[in-house]
C-alpha positions in Angstrom: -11.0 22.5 32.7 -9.8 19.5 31.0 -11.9 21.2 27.4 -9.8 24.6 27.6 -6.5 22.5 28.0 -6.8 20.3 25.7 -8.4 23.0 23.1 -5.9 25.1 23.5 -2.9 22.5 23.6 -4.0 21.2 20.1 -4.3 24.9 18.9 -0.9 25.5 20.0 0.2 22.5 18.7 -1.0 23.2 15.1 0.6 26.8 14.9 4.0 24.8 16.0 2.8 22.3 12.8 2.2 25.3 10.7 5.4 27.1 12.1 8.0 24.7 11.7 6.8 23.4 8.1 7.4 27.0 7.3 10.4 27.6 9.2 12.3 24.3 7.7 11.8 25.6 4.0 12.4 28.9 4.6 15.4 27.8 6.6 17.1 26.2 4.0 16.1 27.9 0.8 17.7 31.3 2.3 20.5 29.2 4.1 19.7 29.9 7.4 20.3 26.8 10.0 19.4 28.1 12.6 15.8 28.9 11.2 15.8 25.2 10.4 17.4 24.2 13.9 14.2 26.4 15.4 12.0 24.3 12.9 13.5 21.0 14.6 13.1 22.0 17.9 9.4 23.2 17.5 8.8 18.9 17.1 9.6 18.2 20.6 7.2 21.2 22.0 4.5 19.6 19.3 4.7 16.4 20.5 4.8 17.8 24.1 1.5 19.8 23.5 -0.1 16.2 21.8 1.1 14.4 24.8 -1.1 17.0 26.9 -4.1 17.3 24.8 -4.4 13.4 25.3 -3.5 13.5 28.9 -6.0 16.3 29.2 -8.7 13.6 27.8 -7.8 10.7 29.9 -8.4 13.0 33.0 -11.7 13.7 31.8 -12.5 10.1 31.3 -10.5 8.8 34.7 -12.5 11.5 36.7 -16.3 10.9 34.6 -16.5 14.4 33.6 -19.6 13.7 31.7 -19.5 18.3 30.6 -17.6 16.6 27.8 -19.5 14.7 25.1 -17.1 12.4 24.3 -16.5 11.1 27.7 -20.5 11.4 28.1 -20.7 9.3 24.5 -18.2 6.8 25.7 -17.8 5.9 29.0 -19.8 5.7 32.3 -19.1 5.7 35.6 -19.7 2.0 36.1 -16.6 1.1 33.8 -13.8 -0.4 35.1 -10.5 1.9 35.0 -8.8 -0.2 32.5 -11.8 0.1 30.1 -11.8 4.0 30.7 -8.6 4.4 29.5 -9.3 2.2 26.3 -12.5 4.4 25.8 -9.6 7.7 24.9 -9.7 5.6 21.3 -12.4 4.0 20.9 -14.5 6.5 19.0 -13.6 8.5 16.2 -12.6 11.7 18.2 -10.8 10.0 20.9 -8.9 7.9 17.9 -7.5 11.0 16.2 -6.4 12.2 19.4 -3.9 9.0 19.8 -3.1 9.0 15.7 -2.1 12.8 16.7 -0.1 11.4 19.6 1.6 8.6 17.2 2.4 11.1 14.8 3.8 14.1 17.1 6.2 10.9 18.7 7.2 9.7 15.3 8.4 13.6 14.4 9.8 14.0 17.4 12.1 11.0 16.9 12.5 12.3 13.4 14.5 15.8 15.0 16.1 14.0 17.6 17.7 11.5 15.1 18.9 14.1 13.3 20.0 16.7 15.6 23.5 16.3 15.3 23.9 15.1 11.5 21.8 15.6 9.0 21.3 14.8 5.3 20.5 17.6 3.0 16.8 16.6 2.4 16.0 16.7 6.2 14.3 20.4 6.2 12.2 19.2 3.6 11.3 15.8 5.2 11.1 17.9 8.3 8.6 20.4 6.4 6.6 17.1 4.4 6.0 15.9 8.5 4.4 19.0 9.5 2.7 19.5 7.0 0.9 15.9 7.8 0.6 17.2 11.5 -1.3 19.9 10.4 -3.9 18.2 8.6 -4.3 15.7 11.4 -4.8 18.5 14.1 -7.1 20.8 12.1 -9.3 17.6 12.1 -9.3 17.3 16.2 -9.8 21.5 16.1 -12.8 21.6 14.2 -14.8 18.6 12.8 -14.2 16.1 15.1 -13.9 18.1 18.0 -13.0 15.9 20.7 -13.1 18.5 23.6 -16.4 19.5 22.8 -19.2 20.5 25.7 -22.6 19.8 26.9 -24.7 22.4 27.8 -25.5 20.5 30.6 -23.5 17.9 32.3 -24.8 14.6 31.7 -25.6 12.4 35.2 -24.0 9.4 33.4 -22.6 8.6 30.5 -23.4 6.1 27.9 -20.1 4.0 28.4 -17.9 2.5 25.5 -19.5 0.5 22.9 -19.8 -3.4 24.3 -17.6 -4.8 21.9 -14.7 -2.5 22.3 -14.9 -3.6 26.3 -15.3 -7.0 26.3 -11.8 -8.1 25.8 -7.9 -6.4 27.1 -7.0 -7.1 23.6 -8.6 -3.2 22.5 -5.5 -1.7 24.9 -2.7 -3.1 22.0 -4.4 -3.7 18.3 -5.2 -0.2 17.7 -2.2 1.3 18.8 0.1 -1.4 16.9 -1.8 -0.6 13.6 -1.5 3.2 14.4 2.5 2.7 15.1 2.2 0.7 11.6 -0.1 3.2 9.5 1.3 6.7 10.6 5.4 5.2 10.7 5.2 4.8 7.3 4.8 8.9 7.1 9.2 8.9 7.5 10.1 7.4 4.5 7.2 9.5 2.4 8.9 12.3 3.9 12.1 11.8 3.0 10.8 10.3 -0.7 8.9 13.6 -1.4 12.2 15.8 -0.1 14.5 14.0 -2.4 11.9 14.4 -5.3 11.6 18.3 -4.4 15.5 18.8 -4.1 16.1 16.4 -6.9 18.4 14.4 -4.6 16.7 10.9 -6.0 19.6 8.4 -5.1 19.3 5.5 -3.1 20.5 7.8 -0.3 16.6 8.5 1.2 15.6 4.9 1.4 19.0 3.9 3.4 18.0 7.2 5.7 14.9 5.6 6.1 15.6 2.1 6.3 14.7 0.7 9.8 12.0 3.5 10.2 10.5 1.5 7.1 11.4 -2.0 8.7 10.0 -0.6 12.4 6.0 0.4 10.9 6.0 -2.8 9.0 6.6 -5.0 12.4 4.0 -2.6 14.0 1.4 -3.1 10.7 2.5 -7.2 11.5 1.9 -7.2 15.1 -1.5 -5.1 14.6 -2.9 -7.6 12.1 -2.0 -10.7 14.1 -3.4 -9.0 17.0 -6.7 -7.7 14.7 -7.1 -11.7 14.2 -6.9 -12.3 17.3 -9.1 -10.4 18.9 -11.7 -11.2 16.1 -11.2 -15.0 17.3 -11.2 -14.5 20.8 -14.0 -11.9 21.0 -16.7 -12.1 18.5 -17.8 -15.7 18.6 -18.0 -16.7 15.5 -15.1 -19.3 15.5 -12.9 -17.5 12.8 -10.2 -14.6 12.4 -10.4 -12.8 9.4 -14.1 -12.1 7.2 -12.5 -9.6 4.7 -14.3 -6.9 6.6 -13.4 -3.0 5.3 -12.2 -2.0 8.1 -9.7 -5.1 8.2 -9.2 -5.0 4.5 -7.8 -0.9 5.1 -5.2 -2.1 7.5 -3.9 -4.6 5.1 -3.2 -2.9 2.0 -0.2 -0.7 3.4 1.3 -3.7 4.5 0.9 -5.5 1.5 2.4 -2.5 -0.4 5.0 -1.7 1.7 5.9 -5.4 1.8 6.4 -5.0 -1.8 8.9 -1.6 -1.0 10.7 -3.6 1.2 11.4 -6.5 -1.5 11.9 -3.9 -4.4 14.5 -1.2 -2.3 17.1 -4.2 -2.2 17.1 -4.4 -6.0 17.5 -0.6 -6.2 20.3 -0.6 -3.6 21.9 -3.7 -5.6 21.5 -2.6 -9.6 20.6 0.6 -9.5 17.1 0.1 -11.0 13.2 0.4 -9.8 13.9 3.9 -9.2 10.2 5.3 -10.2 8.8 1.9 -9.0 10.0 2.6 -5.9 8.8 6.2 -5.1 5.4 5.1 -6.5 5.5 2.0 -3.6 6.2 5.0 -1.2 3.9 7.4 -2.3 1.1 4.6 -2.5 1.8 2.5 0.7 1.4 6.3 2.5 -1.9 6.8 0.2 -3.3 3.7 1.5 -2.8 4.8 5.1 -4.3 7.6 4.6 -7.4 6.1 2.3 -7.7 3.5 5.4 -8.7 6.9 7.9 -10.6 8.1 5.3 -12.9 4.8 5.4 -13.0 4.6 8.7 -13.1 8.0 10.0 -15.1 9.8 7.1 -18.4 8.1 7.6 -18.5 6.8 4.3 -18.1 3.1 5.3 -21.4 3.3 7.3 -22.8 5.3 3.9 -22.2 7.1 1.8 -24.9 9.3 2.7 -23.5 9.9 6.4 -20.3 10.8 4.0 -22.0 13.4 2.7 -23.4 14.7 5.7 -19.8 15.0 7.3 -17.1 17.3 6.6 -14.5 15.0 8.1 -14.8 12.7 5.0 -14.5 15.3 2.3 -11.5 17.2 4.2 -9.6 13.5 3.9 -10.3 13.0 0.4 -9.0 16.8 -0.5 -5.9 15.2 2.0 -5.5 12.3 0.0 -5.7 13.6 -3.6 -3.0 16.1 -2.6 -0.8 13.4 -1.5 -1.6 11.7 -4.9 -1.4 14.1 -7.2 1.7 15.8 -5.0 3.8 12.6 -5.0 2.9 11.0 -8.3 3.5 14.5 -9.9 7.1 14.7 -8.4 8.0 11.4 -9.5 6.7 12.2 -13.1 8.9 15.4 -12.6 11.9 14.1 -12.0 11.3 11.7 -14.3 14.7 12.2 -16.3 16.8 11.8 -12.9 15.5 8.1 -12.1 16.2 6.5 -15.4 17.6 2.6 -14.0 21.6 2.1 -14.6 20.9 -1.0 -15.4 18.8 -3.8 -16.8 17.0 -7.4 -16.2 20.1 -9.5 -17.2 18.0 -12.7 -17.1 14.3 -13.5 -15.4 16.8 -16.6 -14.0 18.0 -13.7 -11.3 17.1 -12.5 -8.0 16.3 -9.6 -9.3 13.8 -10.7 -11.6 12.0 -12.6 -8.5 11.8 -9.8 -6.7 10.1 -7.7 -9.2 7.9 -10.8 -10.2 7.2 -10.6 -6.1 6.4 -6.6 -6.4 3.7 -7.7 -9.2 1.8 -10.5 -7.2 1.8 -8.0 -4.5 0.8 -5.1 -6.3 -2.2 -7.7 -7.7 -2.9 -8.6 -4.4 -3.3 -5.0 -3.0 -5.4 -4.2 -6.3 -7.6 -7.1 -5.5 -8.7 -6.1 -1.8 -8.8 -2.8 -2.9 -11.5 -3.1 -5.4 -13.3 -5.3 -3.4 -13.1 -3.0 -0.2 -14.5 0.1 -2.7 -16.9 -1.7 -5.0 -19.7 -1.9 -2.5 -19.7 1.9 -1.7 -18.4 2.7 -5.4 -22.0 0.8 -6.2 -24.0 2.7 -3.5 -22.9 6.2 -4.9 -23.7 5.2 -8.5 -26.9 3.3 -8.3 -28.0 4.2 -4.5 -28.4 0.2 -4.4 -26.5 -2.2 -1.5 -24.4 -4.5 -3.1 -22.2 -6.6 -0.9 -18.4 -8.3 -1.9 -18.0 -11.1 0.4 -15.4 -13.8 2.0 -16.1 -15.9 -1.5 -15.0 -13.3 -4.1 -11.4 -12.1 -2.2 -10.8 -16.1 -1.4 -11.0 -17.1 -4.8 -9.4 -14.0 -6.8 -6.5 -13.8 -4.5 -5.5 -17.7 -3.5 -3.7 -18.7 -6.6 -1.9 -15.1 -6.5 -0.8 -16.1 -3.1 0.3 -19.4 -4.0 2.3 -18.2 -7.0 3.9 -15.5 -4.3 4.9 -18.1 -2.2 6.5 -20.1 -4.8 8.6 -16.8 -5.8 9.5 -16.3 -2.0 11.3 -20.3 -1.9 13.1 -19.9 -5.0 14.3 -15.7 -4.7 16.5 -16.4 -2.2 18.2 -19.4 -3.7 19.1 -17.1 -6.6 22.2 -14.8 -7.5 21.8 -11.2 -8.4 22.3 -10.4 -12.4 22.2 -13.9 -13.8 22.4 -17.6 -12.9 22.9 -20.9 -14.6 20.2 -23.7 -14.6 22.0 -26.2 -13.2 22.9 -24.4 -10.5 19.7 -23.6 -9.8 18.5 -27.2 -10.4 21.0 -28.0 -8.0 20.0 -25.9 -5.4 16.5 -26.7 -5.5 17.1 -30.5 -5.4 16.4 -31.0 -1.9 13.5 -28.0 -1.4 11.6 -30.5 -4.5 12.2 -33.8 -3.0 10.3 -32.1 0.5 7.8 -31.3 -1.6 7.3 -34.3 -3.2 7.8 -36.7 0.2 5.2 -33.9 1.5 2.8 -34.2 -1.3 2.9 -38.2 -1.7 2.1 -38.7 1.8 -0.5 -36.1 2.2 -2.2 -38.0 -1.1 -1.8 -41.4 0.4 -3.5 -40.1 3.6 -6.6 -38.8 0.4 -6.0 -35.1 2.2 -7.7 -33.6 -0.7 -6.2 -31.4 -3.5 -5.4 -28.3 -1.9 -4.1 -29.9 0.8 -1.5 -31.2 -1.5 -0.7 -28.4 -3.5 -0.2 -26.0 -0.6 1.6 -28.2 2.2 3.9 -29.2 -0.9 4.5 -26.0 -1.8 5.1 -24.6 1.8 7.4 -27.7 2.6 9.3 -26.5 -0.6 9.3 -23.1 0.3 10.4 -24.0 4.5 13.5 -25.7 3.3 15.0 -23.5 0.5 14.5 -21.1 3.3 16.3 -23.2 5.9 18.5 -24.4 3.1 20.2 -21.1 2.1 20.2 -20.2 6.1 22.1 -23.5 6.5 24.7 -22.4 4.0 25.7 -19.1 5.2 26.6 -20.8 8.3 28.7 -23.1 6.6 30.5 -20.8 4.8 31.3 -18.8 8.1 32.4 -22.2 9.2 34.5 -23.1 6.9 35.8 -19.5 6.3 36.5 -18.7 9.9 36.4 -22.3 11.4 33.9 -21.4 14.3 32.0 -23.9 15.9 27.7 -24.3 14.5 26.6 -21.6 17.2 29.6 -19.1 16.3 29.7 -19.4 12.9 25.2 -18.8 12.8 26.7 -15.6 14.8 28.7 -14.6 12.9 26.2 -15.1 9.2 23.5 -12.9 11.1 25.7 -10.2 12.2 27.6 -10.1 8.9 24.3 -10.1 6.8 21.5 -9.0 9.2 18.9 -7.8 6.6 19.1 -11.1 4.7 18.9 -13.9 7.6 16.1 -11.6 9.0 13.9 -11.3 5.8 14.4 -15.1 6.2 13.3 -15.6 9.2 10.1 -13.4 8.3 9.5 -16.0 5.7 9.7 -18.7 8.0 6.9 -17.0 9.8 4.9 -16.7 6.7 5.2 -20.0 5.9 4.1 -21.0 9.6 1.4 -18.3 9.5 0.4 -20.0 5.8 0.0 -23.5 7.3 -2.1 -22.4 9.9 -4.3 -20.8 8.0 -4.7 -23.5 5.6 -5.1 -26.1 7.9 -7.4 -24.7 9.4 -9.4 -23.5 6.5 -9.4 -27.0 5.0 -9.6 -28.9 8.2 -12.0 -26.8 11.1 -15.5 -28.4 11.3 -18.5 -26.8 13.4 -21.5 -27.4 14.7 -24.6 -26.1 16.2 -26.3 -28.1 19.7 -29.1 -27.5 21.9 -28.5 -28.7 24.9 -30.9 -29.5 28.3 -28.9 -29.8 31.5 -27.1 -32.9 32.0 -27.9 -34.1 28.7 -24.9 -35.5 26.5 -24.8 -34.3 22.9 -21.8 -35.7 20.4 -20.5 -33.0 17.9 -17.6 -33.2 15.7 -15.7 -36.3 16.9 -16.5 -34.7 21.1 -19.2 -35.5 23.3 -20.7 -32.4 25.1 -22.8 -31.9 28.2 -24.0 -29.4 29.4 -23.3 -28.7 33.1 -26.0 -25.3 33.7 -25.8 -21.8 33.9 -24.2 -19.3 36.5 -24.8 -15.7 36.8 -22.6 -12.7 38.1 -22.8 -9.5 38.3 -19.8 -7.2 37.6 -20.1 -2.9 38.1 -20.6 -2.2 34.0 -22.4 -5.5 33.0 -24.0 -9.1 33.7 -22.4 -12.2 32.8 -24.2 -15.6 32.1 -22.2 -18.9 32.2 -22.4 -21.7 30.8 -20.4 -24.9 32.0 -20.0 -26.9 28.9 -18.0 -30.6 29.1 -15.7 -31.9 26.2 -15.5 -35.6 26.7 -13.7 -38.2 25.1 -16.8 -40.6 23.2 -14.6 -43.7 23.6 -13.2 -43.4 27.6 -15.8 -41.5 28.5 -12.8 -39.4 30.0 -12.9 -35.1 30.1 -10.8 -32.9 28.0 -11.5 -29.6 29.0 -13.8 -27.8 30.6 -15.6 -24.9 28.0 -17.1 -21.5 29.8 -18.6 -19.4 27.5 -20.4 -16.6 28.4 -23.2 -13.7 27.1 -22.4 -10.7 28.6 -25.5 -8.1 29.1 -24.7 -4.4 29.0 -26.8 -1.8 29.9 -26.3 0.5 26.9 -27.0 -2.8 24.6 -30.3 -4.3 23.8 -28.7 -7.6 22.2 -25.9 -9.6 24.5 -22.5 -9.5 23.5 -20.7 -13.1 24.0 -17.5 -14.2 24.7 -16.4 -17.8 23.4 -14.3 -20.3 25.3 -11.2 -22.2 23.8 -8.8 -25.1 24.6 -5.7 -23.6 22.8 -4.4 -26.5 20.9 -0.7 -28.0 21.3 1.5 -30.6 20.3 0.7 -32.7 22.7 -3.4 -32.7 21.9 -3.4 -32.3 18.1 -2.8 -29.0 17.8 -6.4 -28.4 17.3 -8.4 -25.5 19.3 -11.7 -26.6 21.0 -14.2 -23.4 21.0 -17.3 -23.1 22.2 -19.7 -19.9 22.1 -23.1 -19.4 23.7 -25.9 -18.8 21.4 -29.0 -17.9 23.0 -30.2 -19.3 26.6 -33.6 -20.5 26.4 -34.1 -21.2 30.3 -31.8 -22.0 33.0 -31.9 -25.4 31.8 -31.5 -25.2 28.2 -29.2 -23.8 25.9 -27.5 -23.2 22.3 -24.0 -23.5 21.6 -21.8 -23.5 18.9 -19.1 -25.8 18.9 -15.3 -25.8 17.0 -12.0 -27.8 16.7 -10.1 -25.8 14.6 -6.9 -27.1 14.1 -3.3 -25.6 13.7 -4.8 -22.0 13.9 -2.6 -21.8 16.8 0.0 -21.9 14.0 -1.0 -18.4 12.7 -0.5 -16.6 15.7 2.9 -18.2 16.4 4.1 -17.1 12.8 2.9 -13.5 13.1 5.1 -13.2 16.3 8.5 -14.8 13.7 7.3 -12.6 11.0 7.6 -9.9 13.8 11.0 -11.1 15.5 12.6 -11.6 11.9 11.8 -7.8 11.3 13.5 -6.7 14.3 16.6 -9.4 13.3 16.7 -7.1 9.9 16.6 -3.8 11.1 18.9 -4.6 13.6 22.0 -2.2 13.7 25.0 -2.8 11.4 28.6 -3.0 11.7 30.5 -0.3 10.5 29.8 -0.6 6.5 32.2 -2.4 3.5 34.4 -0.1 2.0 32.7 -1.0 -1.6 29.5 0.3 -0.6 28.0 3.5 -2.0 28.4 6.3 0.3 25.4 7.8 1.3 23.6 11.6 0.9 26.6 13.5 2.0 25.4 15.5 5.7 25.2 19.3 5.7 27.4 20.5 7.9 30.0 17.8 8.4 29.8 16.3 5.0 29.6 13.2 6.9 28.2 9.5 5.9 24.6 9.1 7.6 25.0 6.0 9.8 21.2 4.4 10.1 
């Protein structure tokens, strides 16, 4: 039962997709609303049918109905409930059933934030969206096939893969990164509708402004949550490894970072027009490159690639987008001359394309090392591996000069600025960094140490600097106590304290990252019962083994004590585990950590079991790993300053632009 419905809700749901991409154009080339009001409405039954198709799944999985292959491929009737739910994603069939859920949501938001007023490029956004629907459902309707059958119903099933249930951090990182990826389908929608109706003002990216702002805090909170689970799960006492599949999820961010800086210039001078379509239309590409990696077989090899249609029916996908978006913007190309110029590089303006560049660099950089691998396995039929060394070393000083740009761009005016003004402005951010620096070289913490705690001390208060004098002026203008007049500078200029408080995050995120990288120290102990082993400033001794036995797996424990070598005293108590599965030959382990604080040195204490030898004698490896704590903490800023900036204005200046005029009222779109 749960087959037909959700075979037949997902075929329904791609004649809606083909429908109503059909119905918007045809709607508003011939002038017909109410074809294109039909069009609108045909989202909320598409999403409904999406909704059902993945209810339809769960079902199956809730009630082991092991007739389906997926559910017999992915869960079993030992896993928990909570695990059987995170098993509708955790494969490539059950995935494209949530990224066709995501994406039904995000055009049904689409028609009902338009259903009263809408700008003229709407039907062709509209038509852009369901057009990506379609492609996404023919997937799940034919080579993927989620809802396919046994011939015979399985007994059991295999369960999920170990990895993907060993930690409750699998139920939010891959719907955050699919809320980031497939969000950033609005504004490509709107770009490639005011390309085709040769409406190319500013007017599409204020339409869709927080839409933008809203998939990059998803893409943020995805990531940080990606590191995390990488930290907490895998044992291997780090967070990122440059992996593909992590790489994929962070080149639309990087690029749409880059949008986000460049728009502002647009919306300011008039300028960036092409530079800023391209952003668009590449930031979607990327999305859509990262599915094709990861759901076309070609990252396992490129032989598997070739063996599946899934991976050739995304590339077709993705060099339509390119060729479709790029060819627009090379179209038009006559419409999106700048109407203006680069006064001075001493402008903000000049920052933020210098900003677009180290971005751009940086998303070049993963890129090629991501592809170069497979790229080298097509060609020569050879493995040849890029590694942590090659993306650390090629994009560090980018990141460094990046973070440089992102102290001083704020403390700039738009068109031109004097020097000494800009001297005196970046007095006190350069005596921090200097104070910073000298004491960081007294206390011999090593070069890079120096250069980037300088530099982020430098960045952290021109940051804090200019936030410090928008209060002031409110102050002063309105004489309002501190707290009003910090009210009153957000609310009057939301997008700017907000993309300040996202670099404040950065910088925290940067620090911990760093000090980590140039700090954490490991080691590797074998340890008999009772015995006391020192390791990296700790003693350790190990206190014996535990077993349990929990419905999908067994759990060994180990009881490892951090002691203080000088008092003799206990830290912590470490409990690291292996965890035996049936459907794995190898165990699967799951470290233990001492989340550092201020008050112990801000320094993490992990501990993962390697191998058991007997019940009396084991292998650990052991961490401190300080100010990592620090990366996590500015991920969650980075996410809360978004939220600050997309955060509903006041009703608008009367010296700004007006807006795409709306179609029936003629109205100013309010976003």
């Amino acid at each position: 039962m749960p087959a037909l419905v959700g075979t037949l809700a997902l075929a329904l749901a791609l004649a809606l997709a083909l429908y109503g991409g059909i119905a918007a154009i045809v709607g508003t080339r011939t002038g017909r609303p109410r074809v294109v009001e039909s069009a609108r409405t045909a989202a909320y039954s598409l999403f409904a049918l999406v909704v059902v198709a993945n209810l339809a799944m769960l079902a199956a999985l809730l009630a082991d109905d092991f007739s389906l292959r997926y559910v017999a491929s992915n869960s079993s009737r030992a896993t928990p409930t909570f695990f059987k739910v995170l098993a509708l994603w955790s494969a490539d069939e059950g995935s494209l059933l949530l990224w066709n859920l995501v994406l039904g949501g995000y055009l049904a938001a689409v028609a009902f934030r338009f259903r009263a007023r809408r700008p003229q490029t709407f039907p062709w956004a509209l038509a852009v969206m369901f057009g990506v629907s379609a492609f996404y459902l023919v997937l799940v309707l034919g080579p993927t096939t989620p809802f396919a059958t046994l011939a015979t119903a399985a007994p059991d099933g295999r369960g999920p893969l170990p990895l993907l249930q060993n930690h409750p951090l699998m139920a939010a990182h891959p719907p955050f990164l699919y809320l980031g990826f497939i969000g950033f389908t609005v504004p490509f929608a709107f770009a490639i509708a005011a390309l085709v109706t040769g409406r190319v003002s500013d007017a599409w990216m204020r339409i869709t402004r927080r839409w933008t702002i809203a998939a990059w805090i998803f893409l943020v909170i995805g990531l940080v949550l990606g590191a995390l689970w990488s930290y907490s799960v895998l044992g291997w006492g780090g967070y990122w490894a440059w992996d593909p599949v992590e790489n994929v999820a962070l080149l639309p961010w990087l690029l749409g970072t880059a949008f986000l800086h460049s728009v502002m210039v647009q919306e300011r001078r008039g300028m960036l027009k092409v530079w800023n379509l391209s952003l668009i239309v590449g930031t979607f590409a990327l999305t859509v490159l990262g599915t094709f990696l990861t759901r076309g077989s070609i990252l396992a090899s490129v032989h598997a690639f070739a063996d599946s249609i899934v991976g050739p029916l995304y590339l077709v996908f993705l060099t339509v987008v390119l060729l479709g978006g790029f060819g627009l913007i090379a179209w038009r190309r006559e419409s999106l001359r700048a109407e203006a110029t680069f006064d001075t590089p001493l402008s903000r303006e000049s920052v933020f394309l210098g900003n677009n560049i180290l971005l751009l660099v940086l998303t070049f950089t993963v890129l090629v090392g991501t592809i170069y691998p497979l790229l080298a396995e097509a060609v020569t039929g050879g493995e040849v591996s890029v590694g942590s060394p090659f993306f650390n070393r090629n994009t560090a000083p980018v990141a460094l000069l990046l973070l440089f740009l992102m102290g001083i761009g704020p403390l700039l005016p738009w068109r031109a600025a004097s020097l000494s003004a800009v001297l005196r402005r970046l007095q006190v951010p350069m005596w921090a960094a200097a104070v910073t620096a000298a004491v960081l070289a007294f206390a011999r913490a090593g070069a890079a140490a120096v250069v980037v705690f300088g530099l982020a001390a430098f960045v952290a208060t021109a940051t804090i600097a200019e936030m410090v004098r928008g209060v002031q002026a409110q102050r002063r203008a309105r004489g309002l106590s501190i707290g009003g007049a910090a009210v009153a500078a957000v609310s009057r200029n939301h997008r700017l304290y907000g993309g300040l408080v996202v670099h404040l995050g950065l910088i925290v995120a940067v620090v911990g990252v760093s000090w980590s990288a140039l700090s954490d120290r490991s080691s590797e102990v074998t340890i008999t019962e009772g015995e006391i082993v020192h390791a990296e400033g700790y003693d350790l001794r190990f206190e014996g083994l535990t077993a349990r036995d929990e419905p999908h797996r067994r759990v060994l424990v180990a009881e490892l004590t951090v002691l203080d070598p000088n008092s003799g005293r206990e830290v912590v108590r470490l409990q690291p585990s292996l965890n035996l599965y049936p459907a794995s030959s190898e165990p699967i382990g799951t470290p233990s950590i001492r989340v550092g604080t201020p008050f112990n040195g801000m320094a993490d204490l992990y501990a993962s079991l390697v191998t058991v030898e007997d019940q009396t004698r084991a292998s650990f490896r052991f961490f401190v790993n300080p100010g990592i704590g620090l990366l996590w903490f500015g991920g969650a800023v980075m996410a809360l300053g978004g939220i600050v900036a997309a955060w509903p204005s006041g009703p608008r200046p009367a010296s700004t632009p007006r807006p795409e005029p709306v179609v029936e009222r003629r109205e100013e779109v309010s976003v």
